[in-house]
C-alpha positions in Angstrom: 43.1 107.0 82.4 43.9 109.2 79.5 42.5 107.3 77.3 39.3 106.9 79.1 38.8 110.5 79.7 39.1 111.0 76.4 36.1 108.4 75.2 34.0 109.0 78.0 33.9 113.1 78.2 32.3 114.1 75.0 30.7 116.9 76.2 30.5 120.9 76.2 27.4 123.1 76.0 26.8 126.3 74.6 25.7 127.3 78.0 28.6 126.8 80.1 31.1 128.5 77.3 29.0 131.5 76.9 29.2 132.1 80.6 32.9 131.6 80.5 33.3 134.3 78.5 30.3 136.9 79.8 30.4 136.0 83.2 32.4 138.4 84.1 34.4 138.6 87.8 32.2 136.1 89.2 32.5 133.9 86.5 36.7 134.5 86.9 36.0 133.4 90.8 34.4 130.2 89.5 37.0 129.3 86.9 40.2 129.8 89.0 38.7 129.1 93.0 39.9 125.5 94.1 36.3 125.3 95.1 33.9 127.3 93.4 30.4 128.8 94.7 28.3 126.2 92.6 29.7 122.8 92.3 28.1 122.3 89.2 30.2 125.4 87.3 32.8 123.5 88.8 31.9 120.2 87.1 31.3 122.5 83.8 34.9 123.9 84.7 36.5 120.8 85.0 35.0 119.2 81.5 35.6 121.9 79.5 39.0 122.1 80.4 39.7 118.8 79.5 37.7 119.0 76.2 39.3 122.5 75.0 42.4 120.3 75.0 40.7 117.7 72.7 40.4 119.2 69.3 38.8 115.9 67.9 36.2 115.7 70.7 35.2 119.1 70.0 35.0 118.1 66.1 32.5 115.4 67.1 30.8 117.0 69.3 29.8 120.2 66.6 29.0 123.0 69.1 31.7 125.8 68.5 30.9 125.8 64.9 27.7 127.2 65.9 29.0 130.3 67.1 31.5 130.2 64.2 34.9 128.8 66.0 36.3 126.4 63.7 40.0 126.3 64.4 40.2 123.1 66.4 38.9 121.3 63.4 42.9 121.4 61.4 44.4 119.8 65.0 44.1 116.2 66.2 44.7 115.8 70.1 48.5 115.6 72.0 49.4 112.2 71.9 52.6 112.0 73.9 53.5 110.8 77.0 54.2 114.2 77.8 50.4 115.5 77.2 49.5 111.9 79.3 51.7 113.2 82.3 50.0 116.4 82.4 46.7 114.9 81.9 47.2 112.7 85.1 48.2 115.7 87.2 45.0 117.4 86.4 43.0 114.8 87.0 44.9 115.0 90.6 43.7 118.5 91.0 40.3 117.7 90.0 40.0 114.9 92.6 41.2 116.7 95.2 38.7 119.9 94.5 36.2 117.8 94.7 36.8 116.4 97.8 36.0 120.0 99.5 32.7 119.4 98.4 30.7 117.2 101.1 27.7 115.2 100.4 25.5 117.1 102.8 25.6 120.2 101.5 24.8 118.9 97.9 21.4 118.7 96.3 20.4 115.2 95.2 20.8 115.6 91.6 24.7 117.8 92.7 24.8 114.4 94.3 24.1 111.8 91.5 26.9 114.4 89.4 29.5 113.9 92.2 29.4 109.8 92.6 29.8 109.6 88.9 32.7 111.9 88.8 34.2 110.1 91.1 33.4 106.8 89.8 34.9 108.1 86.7 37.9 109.3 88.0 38.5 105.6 90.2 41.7 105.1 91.6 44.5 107.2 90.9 47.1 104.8 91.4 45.5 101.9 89.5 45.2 104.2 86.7 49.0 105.1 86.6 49.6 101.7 87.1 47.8 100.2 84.2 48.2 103.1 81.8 49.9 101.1 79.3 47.9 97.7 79.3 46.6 97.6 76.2 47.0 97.1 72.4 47.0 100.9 70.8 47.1 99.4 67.2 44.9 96.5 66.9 42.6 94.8 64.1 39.5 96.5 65.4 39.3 100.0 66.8 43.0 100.5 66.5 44.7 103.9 65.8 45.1 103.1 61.8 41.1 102.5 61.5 40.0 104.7 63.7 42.1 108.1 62.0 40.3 107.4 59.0 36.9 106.6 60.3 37.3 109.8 62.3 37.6 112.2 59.5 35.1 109.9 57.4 32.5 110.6 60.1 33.0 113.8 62.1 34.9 115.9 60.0 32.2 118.0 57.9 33.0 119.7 55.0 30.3 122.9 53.9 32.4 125.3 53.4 36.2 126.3 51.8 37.7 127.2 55.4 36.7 123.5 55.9 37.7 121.6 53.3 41.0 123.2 54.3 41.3 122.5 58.1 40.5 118.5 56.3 44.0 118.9 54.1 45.7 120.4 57.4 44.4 117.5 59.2 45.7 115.1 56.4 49.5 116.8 57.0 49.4 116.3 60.3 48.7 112.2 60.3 52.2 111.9 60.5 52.7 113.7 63.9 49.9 111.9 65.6 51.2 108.6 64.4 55.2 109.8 66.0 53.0 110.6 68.8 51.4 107.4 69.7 54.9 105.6 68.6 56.0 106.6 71.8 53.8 104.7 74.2 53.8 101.8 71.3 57.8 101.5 72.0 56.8 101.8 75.9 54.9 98.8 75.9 56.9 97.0 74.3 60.0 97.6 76.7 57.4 96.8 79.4 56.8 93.4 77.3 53.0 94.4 76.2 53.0 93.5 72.6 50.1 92.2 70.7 49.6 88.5 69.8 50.8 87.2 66.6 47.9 87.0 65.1 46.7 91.0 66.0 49.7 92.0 64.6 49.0 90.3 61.4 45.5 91.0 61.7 46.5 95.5 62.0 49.4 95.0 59.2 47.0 93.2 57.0 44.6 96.5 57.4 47.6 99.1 57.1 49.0 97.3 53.8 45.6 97.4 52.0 45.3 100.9 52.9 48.8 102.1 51.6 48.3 99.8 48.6 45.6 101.6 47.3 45.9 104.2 44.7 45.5 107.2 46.3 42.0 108.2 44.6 40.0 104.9 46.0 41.4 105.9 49.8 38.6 106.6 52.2 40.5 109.7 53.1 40.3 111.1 49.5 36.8 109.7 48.6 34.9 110.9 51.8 36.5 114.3 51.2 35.5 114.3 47.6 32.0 113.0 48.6 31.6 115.7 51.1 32.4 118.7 48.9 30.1 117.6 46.4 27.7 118.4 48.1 29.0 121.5 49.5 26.8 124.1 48.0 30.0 126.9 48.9 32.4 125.0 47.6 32.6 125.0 43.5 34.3 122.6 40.9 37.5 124.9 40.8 37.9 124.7 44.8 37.4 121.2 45.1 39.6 120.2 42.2 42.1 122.0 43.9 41.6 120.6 47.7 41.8 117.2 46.1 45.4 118.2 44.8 46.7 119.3 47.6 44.5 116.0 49.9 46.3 113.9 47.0 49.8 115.5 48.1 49.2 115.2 51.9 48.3 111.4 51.9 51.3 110.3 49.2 53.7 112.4 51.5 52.5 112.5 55.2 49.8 110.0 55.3 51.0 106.5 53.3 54.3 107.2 54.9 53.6 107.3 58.4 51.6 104.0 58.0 54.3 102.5 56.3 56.9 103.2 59.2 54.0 101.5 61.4 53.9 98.2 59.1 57.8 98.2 59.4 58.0 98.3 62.8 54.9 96.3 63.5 56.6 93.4 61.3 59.9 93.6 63.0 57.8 93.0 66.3 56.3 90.1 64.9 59.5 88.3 65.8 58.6 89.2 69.6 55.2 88.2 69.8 53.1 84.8 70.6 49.4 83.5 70.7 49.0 84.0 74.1 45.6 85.6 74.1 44.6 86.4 77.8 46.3 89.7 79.8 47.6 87.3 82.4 50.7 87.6 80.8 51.1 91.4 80.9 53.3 92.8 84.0 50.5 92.2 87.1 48.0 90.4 84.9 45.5 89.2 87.1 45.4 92.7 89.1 44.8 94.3 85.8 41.8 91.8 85.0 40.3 92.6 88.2 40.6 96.3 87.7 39.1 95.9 84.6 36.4 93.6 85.6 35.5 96.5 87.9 35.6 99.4 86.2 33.4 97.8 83.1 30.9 96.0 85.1 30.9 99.1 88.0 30.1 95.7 90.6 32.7 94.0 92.7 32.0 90.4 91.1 35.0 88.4 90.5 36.2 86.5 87.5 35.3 83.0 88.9 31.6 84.5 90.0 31.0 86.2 86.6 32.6 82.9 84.8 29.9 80.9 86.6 26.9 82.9 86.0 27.5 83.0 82.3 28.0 78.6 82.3 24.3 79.2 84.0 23.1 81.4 81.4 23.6 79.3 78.8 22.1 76.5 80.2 18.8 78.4 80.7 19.0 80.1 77.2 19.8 77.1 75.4 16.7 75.2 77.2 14.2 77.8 76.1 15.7 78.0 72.7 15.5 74.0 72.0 12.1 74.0 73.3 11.3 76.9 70.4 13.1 74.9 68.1 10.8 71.6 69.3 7.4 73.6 69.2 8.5 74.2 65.6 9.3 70.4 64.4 13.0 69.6 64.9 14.7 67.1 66.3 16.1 68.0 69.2 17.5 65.2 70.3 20.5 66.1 68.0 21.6 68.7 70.6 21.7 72.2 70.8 25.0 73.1 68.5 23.6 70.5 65.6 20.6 71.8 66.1 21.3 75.6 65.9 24.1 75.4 63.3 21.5 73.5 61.5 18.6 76.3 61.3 21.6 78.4 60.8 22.4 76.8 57.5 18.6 77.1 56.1 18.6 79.5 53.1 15.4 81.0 53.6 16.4 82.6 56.8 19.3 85.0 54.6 19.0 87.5 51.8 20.7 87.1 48.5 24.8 87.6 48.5 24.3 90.8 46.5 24.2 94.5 46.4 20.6 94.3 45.9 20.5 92.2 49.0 22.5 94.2 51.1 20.2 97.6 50.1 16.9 95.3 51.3 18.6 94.7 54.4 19.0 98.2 55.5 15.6 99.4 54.2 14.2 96.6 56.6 16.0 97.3 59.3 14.2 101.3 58.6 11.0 99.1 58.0 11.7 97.6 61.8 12.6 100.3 63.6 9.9 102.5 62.5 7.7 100.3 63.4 8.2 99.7 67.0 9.0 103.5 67.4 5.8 103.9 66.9 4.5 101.5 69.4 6.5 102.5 72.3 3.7 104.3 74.3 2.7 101.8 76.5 6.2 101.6 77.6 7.8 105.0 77.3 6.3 108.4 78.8 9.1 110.3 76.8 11.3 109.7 73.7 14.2 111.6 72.0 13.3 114.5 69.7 16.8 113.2 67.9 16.3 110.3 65.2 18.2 107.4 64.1 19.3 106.3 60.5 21.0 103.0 59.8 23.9 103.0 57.4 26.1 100.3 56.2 29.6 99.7 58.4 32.4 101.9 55.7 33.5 98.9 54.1 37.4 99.7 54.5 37.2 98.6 58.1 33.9 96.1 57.6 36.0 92.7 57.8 37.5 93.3 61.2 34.5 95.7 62.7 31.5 94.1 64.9 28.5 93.0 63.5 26.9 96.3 64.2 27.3 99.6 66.3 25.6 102.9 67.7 26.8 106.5 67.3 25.3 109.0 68.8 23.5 112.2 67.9 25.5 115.8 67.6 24.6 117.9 70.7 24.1 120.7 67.9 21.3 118.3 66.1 23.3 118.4 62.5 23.8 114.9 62.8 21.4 112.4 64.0 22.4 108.4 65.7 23.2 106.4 63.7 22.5 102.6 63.6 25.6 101.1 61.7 25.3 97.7 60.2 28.1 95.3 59.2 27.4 93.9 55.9 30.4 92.0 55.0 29.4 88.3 55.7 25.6 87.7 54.5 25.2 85.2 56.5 25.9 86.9 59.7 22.5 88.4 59.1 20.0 86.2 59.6 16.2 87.4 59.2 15.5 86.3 62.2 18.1 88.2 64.7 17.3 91.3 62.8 14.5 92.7 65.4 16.5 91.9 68.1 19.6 93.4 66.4 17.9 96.6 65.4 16.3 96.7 69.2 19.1 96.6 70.5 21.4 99.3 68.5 18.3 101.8 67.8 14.9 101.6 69.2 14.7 101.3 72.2 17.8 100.6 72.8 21.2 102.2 72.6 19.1 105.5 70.8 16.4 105.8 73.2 19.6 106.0 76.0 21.8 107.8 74.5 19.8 110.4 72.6 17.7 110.8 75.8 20.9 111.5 77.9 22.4 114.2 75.4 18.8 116.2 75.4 18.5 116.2 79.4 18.5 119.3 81.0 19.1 121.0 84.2 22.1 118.5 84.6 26.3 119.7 84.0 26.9 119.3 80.6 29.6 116.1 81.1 26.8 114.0 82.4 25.0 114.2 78.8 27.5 112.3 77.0 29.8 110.4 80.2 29.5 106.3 79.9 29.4 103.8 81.6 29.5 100.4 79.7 27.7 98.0 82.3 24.3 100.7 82.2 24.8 101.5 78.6 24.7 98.1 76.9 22.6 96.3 80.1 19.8 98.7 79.0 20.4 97.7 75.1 20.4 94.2 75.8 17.1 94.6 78.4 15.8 96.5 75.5 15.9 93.5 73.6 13.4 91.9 76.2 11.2 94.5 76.6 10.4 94.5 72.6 9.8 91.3 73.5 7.6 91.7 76.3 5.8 93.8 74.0 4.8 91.6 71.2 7.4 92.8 68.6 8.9 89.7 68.1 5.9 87.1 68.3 7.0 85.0 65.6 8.6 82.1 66.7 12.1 82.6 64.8 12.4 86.4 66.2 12.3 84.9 69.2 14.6 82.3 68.8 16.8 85.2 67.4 16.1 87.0 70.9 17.2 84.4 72.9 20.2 83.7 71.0 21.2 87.5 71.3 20.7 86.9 75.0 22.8 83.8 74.4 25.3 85.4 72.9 26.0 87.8 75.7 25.8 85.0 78.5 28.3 83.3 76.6 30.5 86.2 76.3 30.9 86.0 80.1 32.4 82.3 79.8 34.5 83.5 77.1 36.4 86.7 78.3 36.9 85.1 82.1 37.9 82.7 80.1 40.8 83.7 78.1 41.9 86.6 80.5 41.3 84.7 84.1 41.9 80.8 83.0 44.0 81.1 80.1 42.2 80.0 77.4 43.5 80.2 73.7 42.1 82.0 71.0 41.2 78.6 69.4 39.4 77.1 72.9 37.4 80.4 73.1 36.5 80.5 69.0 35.6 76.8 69.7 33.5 77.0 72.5 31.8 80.1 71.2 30.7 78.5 67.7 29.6 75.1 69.9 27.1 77.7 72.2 25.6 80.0 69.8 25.6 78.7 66.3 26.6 82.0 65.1 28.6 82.9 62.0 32.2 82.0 62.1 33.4 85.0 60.5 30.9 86.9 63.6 32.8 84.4 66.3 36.0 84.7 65.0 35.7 89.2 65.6 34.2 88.9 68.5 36.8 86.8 70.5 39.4 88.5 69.2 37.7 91.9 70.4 37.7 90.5 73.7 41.6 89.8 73.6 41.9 93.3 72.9 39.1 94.9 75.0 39.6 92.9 78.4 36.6 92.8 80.5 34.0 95.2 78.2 32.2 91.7 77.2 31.1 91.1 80.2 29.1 94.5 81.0 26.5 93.6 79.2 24.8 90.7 80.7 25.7 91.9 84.1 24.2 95.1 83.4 20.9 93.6 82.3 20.5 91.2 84.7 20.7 94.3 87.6 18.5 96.1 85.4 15.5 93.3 85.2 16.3 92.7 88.7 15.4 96.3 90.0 12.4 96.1 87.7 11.1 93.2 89.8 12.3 94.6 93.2 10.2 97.9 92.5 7.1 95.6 91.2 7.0 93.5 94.1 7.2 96.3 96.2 5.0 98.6 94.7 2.2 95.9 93.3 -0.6 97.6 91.6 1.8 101.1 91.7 4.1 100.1 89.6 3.8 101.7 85.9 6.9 100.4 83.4 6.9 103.8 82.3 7.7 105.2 84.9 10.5 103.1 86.0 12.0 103.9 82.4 12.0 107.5 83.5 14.1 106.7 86.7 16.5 104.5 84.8 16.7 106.7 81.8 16.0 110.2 82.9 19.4 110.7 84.9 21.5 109.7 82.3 24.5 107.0 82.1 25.2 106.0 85.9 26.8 103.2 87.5 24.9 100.4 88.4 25.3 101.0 91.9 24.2 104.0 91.7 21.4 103.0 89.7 20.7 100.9 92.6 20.5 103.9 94.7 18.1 105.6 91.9 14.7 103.4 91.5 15.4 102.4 95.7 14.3 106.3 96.3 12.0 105.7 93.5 10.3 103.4 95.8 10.2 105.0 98.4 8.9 108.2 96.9 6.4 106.1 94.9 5.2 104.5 98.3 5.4 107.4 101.2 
């Protein structure tokens, strides 16, 4: 639960911390009562205490550097079991507060805040139970990429006070890795250790990193980079940060990764292939908890296993019939038939740099384009924009084909639209709408960048997640484009569909190694047979899924409740019903659970109707 508070409570405005300090006696009533006046200050209360604790969420979030507070940016959060304990004990508190506030005497929008808090917050017990199911260091978003890609990202460097909180951040590596060693060691007496192949996957990624010369690090080049362009920072400062970065990484950083590659080689000895989480200590419970909290439904693994084998059979049937319309053979069968368009040159761009540079200045091309189409569709849009950028290519080889951050709440940065680059072939000209759809406009930008500009809401519900609502509206995105007329070529439609494909068969798959014990192999195997993607794209993606139980399946569930609540409000409200519109109900109340979505457009009806 940690953990999760962590990733999903990104939040803190302005607002709320200027009030802290101003407020005054009344403001002292609402940060110490058990139940404040407002329940909102007490939602505001409850965040911001959790986020003052976080100094890196308070790095990537950029809003006390607006008022000049900079201090949390030389700290990386309390990593110990210790901090976890504590954590869990507040998170009591905070539960119980907000029982004293009942439903009745809440407005509908104090409402909506409450059900998510408490959807967030889920079962206590559960929570406590589960705390150390999972793989901390992993080949993907494990702690050894993601320290680097932190600092690479978030940490900004305009100034000499700056550049210095970066070289204190450097020194300290070395606690935060002792840190996380201690729940490491716990799982492993509780017998959760990594498959082989993770293990050799993470070490693989740790001994490049140490192996290079300390100039050609990430952690020394982005810092270089960034005080470059520093216009406060001249040659004479920067020559000297880079010394003293230089010193930090030879004697804090390379050998705190180094005690992680000895002890993750030593553990090698413990480990197997056994993919699923069936094997952890109350496997199946686990799975089920999981399935839960990603998909925010009560489907089980055998009903969300069988609705992805339906999905597939629909998808591929509309995709051969493309593939028909446009002169192939079809009575090869699907996987012959898809691997075969897949291996057509002109669908790829040369294997070059040059290649790689038109890719991203067509993705701009693409999403520009339909942002400036969306009218018909959208009756509001984010002031925030979106730039694509190429996945850092330290971590490329191991990262997902492509991913979404978000925009700073202070506007310095914007979302950006990350592509993965490494394999040319796992961008084919044809899945590049859909791709960019999905990740920017209107996808995971429109939602995202929406929820982080709403107002009149507690600051926690501009940047809280929910997985099944975040990447079902991507993915319905993708269809709506569609719906639309960007993608009436043929191919950008068979590109749709095998997106759509993709994510249906991503519902076989992770029921499938976590539920029926499937292998790594089986669930490569099957994945390459349904899709025709790339093999280095299958081979990531199932191994995300060993290490991110359940999260696959969010997104196709999430879609499919969304398209279905788009058809229950136009049947119901026939000639009423304007797209736009229900865009504003789904979007305008930020990242909810889908039952609570549920809840949302049925009052929308009912408003629209009476």
């Amino acid at each position: 639960m940690a953990g999760k508070i962590k990733k999903t409570f990104k939040w803190l405005g302005i607002v709320v911390l200027v009030a802290v300090v101003l407020g005054g006696l009344f403001v002292t009533h609402e940060w110490k009562a058990d139940k404040p006046f407002f329940v909102n200050n007490f939602y505001n209360r409850a965040f911001l205490k959790f986020v003052l604790k976080s100094p890196e969420q308070l790095t990537s979030m950029g809003m006390l550097e607006m008022i000049g507070i900079k201090g949390h940016n030389a700290k990386w959060d309390d990593d110990s079991i210790a901090a976890g304990d504590e954590q869990f004990e507040e998170l009591q508190q905070m539960m119980a507060s907000m029982r004293l506030y009942e439903d009745d005497e809440l407005t509908e929008s104090e409402l909506i805040s409450k059900k998510i808090v408490m959807e967030l917050l889920g079962n206590p017990d559960q929570q406590r139970k589960f705390r150390f199911h999972n793989y901390p260091v992993n080949q993907l978003f494990g702690l050894q990429n993601q320290i680097p890609r932190f600092l690479d990202t978030f940490h900004r460097v305009t100034e000499p006070e700056d550049a210095e909180h970066y070289v204190a951040r450097l020194s300290k590596i070395d606690t935060k890795l002792e840190q996380n060693m201690e729940g490491i060691l716990k799982r492993e007496e509780l017998g959760i250790i990594p498959p082989t192949f993770v293990i050799d996957k993470s070490l693989e990624i740790m001994r490049e990193f140490v192996d290079q010369p300390v100039e050609e690090n990430i952690l020394y080049v982005s810092f270089k980079d960034k005080m470059a362009e520093a216009e406060e920072i001249n040659e004479e400062q920067q020559a000297e940060f880079l010394s003293l970065a230089a010193d930090a990484i030879n004697n804090a950083v390379y050998p705190s990764y180094q005690s992680y590659i000895d002890y993750f080689a030593a553990l090698r000895a413990k480990s197997n292939n056994d993919a699923g989480v069936w094997k952890f200590p109350n496997g199946e419970e686990f799975y089920n908890y999981r399935l839960q909290t990603q998909t925010t439904t009560d489907l089980t693994a055998n009903e969300i296993h069988a609705i992805g084998l339906a999905e597939v059979e629909r998808i591929q049937g509309e995709m051969l019939d493309i593939l028909a319309a446009e002169g192939y053979d079809v009575s090869e069968g699907f996987s012959a038939l898809i691997t075969k368009v897949a291996e057509e040159d002109r669908f790829y761009y040369p294997d070059t740099d040059e290649g790689r540079e038109q890719i991203l200045a067509d993705y701009k091309t693409i999403i520009e384009e339909i942002d400036a189409g969306m009218d018909k569709a959208f009756a509001s849009r984010p002031e925030a924009p979106v730039e694509v950028r190429r996945v850092p290519e330290f971590s490329e080889k191991t990262a997902p084909g492509a991913y979404y951050n978000g925009p700073s709440m202070d506007g310095s940065r914007p979302g950006i639209f990350y592509a993965n680059l490494y394999d040319i072939k796992a961008t084919p000209k044809y899945g590049m709408r859909t791709l960019a759809y999905h990740e920017a406009v209107p996808g995971h930008h429109y939602q995202i960048a929406t929820q982080r500009e709403l107002e009149g809401v507690p600051e926690f519900r501009k940047q809280t997640g929910f997985t099944a609502y975040a990447e079902g509206w991507a993915l319905y995105s993708e269809r709506v484009a569609w719906e639309m007329g960007f993608q009436d070529d043929p191919y950008d439609n068979l590109g749709r569909l095998q997106a759509e494909l993709f994510r249906g068969v991503r519902l076989v798959v992770d029921t499938g190694i976590h539920a029926k014990r499937w292998t790594r192999e089986e669930a490569i195997d099957y994945m390459l047979a349904n899709t025709g993607m790339a093999e280095t794209d299958v081979v990531s993606e199932i191994e995300r899924y060993i290490v991110l139980p359940g999260q696959a399946t969010a997104y196709k569930v999430g879609m499919m409740e969304i398209l279905r609540l788009r058809q229950e409000a136009k049947a119901s409200l026939g000639d009423q019903f304007d797209i736009r519109e229900f865009h504003e109900v789904v979007l305008k109340n930020g990242s909810v659970p889908l039952h609570l979505l549920r809840d949302l457009v049925k009052k929308y009806i009912e408003a629209k109707r009476g």
